[in-house]
C-alpha positions in Angstrom: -14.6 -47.0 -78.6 -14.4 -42.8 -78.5 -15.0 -43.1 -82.4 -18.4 -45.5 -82.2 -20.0 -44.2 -78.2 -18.3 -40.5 -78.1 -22.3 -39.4 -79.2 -23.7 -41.4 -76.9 -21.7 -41.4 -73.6 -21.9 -37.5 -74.1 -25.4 -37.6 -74.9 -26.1 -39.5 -71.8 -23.1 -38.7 -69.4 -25.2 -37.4 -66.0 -28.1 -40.0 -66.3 -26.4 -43.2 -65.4 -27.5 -45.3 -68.8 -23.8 -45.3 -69.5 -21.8 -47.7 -67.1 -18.7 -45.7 -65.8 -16.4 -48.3 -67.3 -17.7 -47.4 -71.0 -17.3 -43.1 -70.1 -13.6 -44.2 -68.9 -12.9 -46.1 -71.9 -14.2 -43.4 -74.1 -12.5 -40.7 -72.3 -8.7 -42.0 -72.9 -10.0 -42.4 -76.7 -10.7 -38.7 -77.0 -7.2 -37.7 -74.9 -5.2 -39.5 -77.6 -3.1 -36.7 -79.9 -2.6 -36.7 -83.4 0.5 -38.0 -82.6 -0.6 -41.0 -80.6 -3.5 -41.7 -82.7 -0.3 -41.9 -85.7 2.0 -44.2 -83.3 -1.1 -46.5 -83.2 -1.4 -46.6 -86.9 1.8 -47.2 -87.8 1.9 -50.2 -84.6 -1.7 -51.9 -86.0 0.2 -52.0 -89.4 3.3 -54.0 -88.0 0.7 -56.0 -85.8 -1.3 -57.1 -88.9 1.4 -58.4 -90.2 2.8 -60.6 -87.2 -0.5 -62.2 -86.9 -0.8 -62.8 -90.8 2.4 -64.1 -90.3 2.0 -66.2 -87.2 -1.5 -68.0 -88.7 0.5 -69.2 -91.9 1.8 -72.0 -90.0 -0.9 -72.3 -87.3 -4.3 -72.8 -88.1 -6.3 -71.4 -84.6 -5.3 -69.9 -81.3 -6.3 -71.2 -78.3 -5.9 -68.9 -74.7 -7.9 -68.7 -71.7 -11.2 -66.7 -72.3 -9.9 -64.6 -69.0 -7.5 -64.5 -66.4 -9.5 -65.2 -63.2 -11.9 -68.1 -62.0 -15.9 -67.0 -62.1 -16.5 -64.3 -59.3 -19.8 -62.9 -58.1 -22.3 -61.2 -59.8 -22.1 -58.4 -57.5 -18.6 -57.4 -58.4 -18.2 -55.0 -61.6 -14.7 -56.9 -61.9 -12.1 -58.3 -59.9 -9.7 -55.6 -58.4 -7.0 -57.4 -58.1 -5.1 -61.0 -59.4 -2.4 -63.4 -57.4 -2.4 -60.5 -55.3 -1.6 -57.5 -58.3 -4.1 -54.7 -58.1 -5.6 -54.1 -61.5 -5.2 -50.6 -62.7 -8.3 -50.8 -64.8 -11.2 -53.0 -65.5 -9.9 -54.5 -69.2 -7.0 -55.9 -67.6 -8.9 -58.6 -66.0 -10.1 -60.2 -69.3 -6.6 -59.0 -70.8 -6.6 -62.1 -73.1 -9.4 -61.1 -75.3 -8.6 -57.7 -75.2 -5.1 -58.5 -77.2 -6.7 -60.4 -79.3 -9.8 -57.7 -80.0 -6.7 -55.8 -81.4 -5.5 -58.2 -83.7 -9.1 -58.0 -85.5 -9.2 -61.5 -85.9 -12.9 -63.5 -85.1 -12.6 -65.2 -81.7 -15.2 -67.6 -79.7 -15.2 -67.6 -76.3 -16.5 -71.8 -75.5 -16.8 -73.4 -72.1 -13.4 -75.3 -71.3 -14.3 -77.4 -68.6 -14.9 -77.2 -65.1 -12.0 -76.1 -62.0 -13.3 -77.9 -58.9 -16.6 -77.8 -59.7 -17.0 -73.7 -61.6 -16.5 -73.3 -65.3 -13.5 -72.0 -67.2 -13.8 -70.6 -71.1 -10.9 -71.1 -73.6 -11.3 -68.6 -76.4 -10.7 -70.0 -80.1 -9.0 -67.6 -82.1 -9.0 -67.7 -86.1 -6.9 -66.4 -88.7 -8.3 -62.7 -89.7 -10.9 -62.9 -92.6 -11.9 -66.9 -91.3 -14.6 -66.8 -89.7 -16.9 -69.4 -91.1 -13.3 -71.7 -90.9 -13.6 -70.9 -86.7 -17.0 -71.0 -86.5 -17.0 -74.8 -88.4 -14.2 -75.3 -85.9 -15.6 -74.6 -83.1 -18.9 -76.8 -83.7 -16.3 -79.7 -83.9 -14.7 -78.3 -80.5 -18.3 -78.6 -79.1 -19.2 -82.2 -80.1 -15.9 -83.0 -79.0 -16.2 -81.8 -75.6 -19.6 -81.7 -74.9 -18.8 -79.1 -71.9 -21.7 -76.7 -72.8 -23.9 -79.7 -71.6 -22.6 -80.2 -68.6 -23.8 -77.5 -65.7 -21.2 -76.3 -63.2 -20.9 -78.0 -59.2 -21.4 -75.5 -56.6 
């Protein structure tokens, strides 16, 4: 994120067009040292090849989209989960943050309803497949039919 918004969080730092979650995220990205950012390397290479391992004898992952039920609108995110304070705000959508850094194509679809609110299950393909996830996924959604259905309040 410090590589792709450092220009334009810094461009735009004091006039509030940059939520304070994106300035955070950039501003652990340009803390890292050389030696960090060569940690990281080295740990995406092994990761790469757990999940190109892992997806030869699985053909998709399926995880919750997030950890929490649907809150408010007027909540940035929830503070805390089963009573554990959350540190930061990616922890509350944690699942498709791991899989962000895995690099493979992902689909967040609705999953059905808990007493009465909906719940997303994220699809997750093998990296380089994602025409294969996204045929998948239209095959999820004529099974299911959940995006036609509207939530009970």
């Amino acid at each position: 994120m410090a590589t792709g918004l450092r220009r334009i969080v810094l461009e735009h730092l004091d006039d509030g067009m940059v939520k304070d979650d994106v300035i955070w995220n950039v501003r652990r990205g340009l803390e890292l040292s050389a030696e960090q950012l060569m940690s990281a390397a080295e740990a995406r290479g092994r990761l790469d090849a757990a999940v190109r391992e892992w997806f030869d004898g699985w053909d998709l992952l399926l995880t919750p989209t997030v950890q929490v039920m649907p809150f408010p609108t007027e909540k940035r995110w929830p503070r805390e989960i089963d009573g554990v304070e959350l540190e930061t705000y990616v922890e509350w959508m944690r699942s498709c943050s791991v899989v962000s850094a895995t690099r493979c194509p992902a689909v967040s679809v609705p999953g059905g309803f808990v007493d009465g609110l909906p719940v997303g299950l994220q699809l997750v393909g093998a990296p380089w497949s994602d025409d294969r996830l996204l045929r998948l996924t239209r095959v999820y959604e004529r099974a299911t039919r959940f995006a036609e259905q509207a939530p009970r309040l």
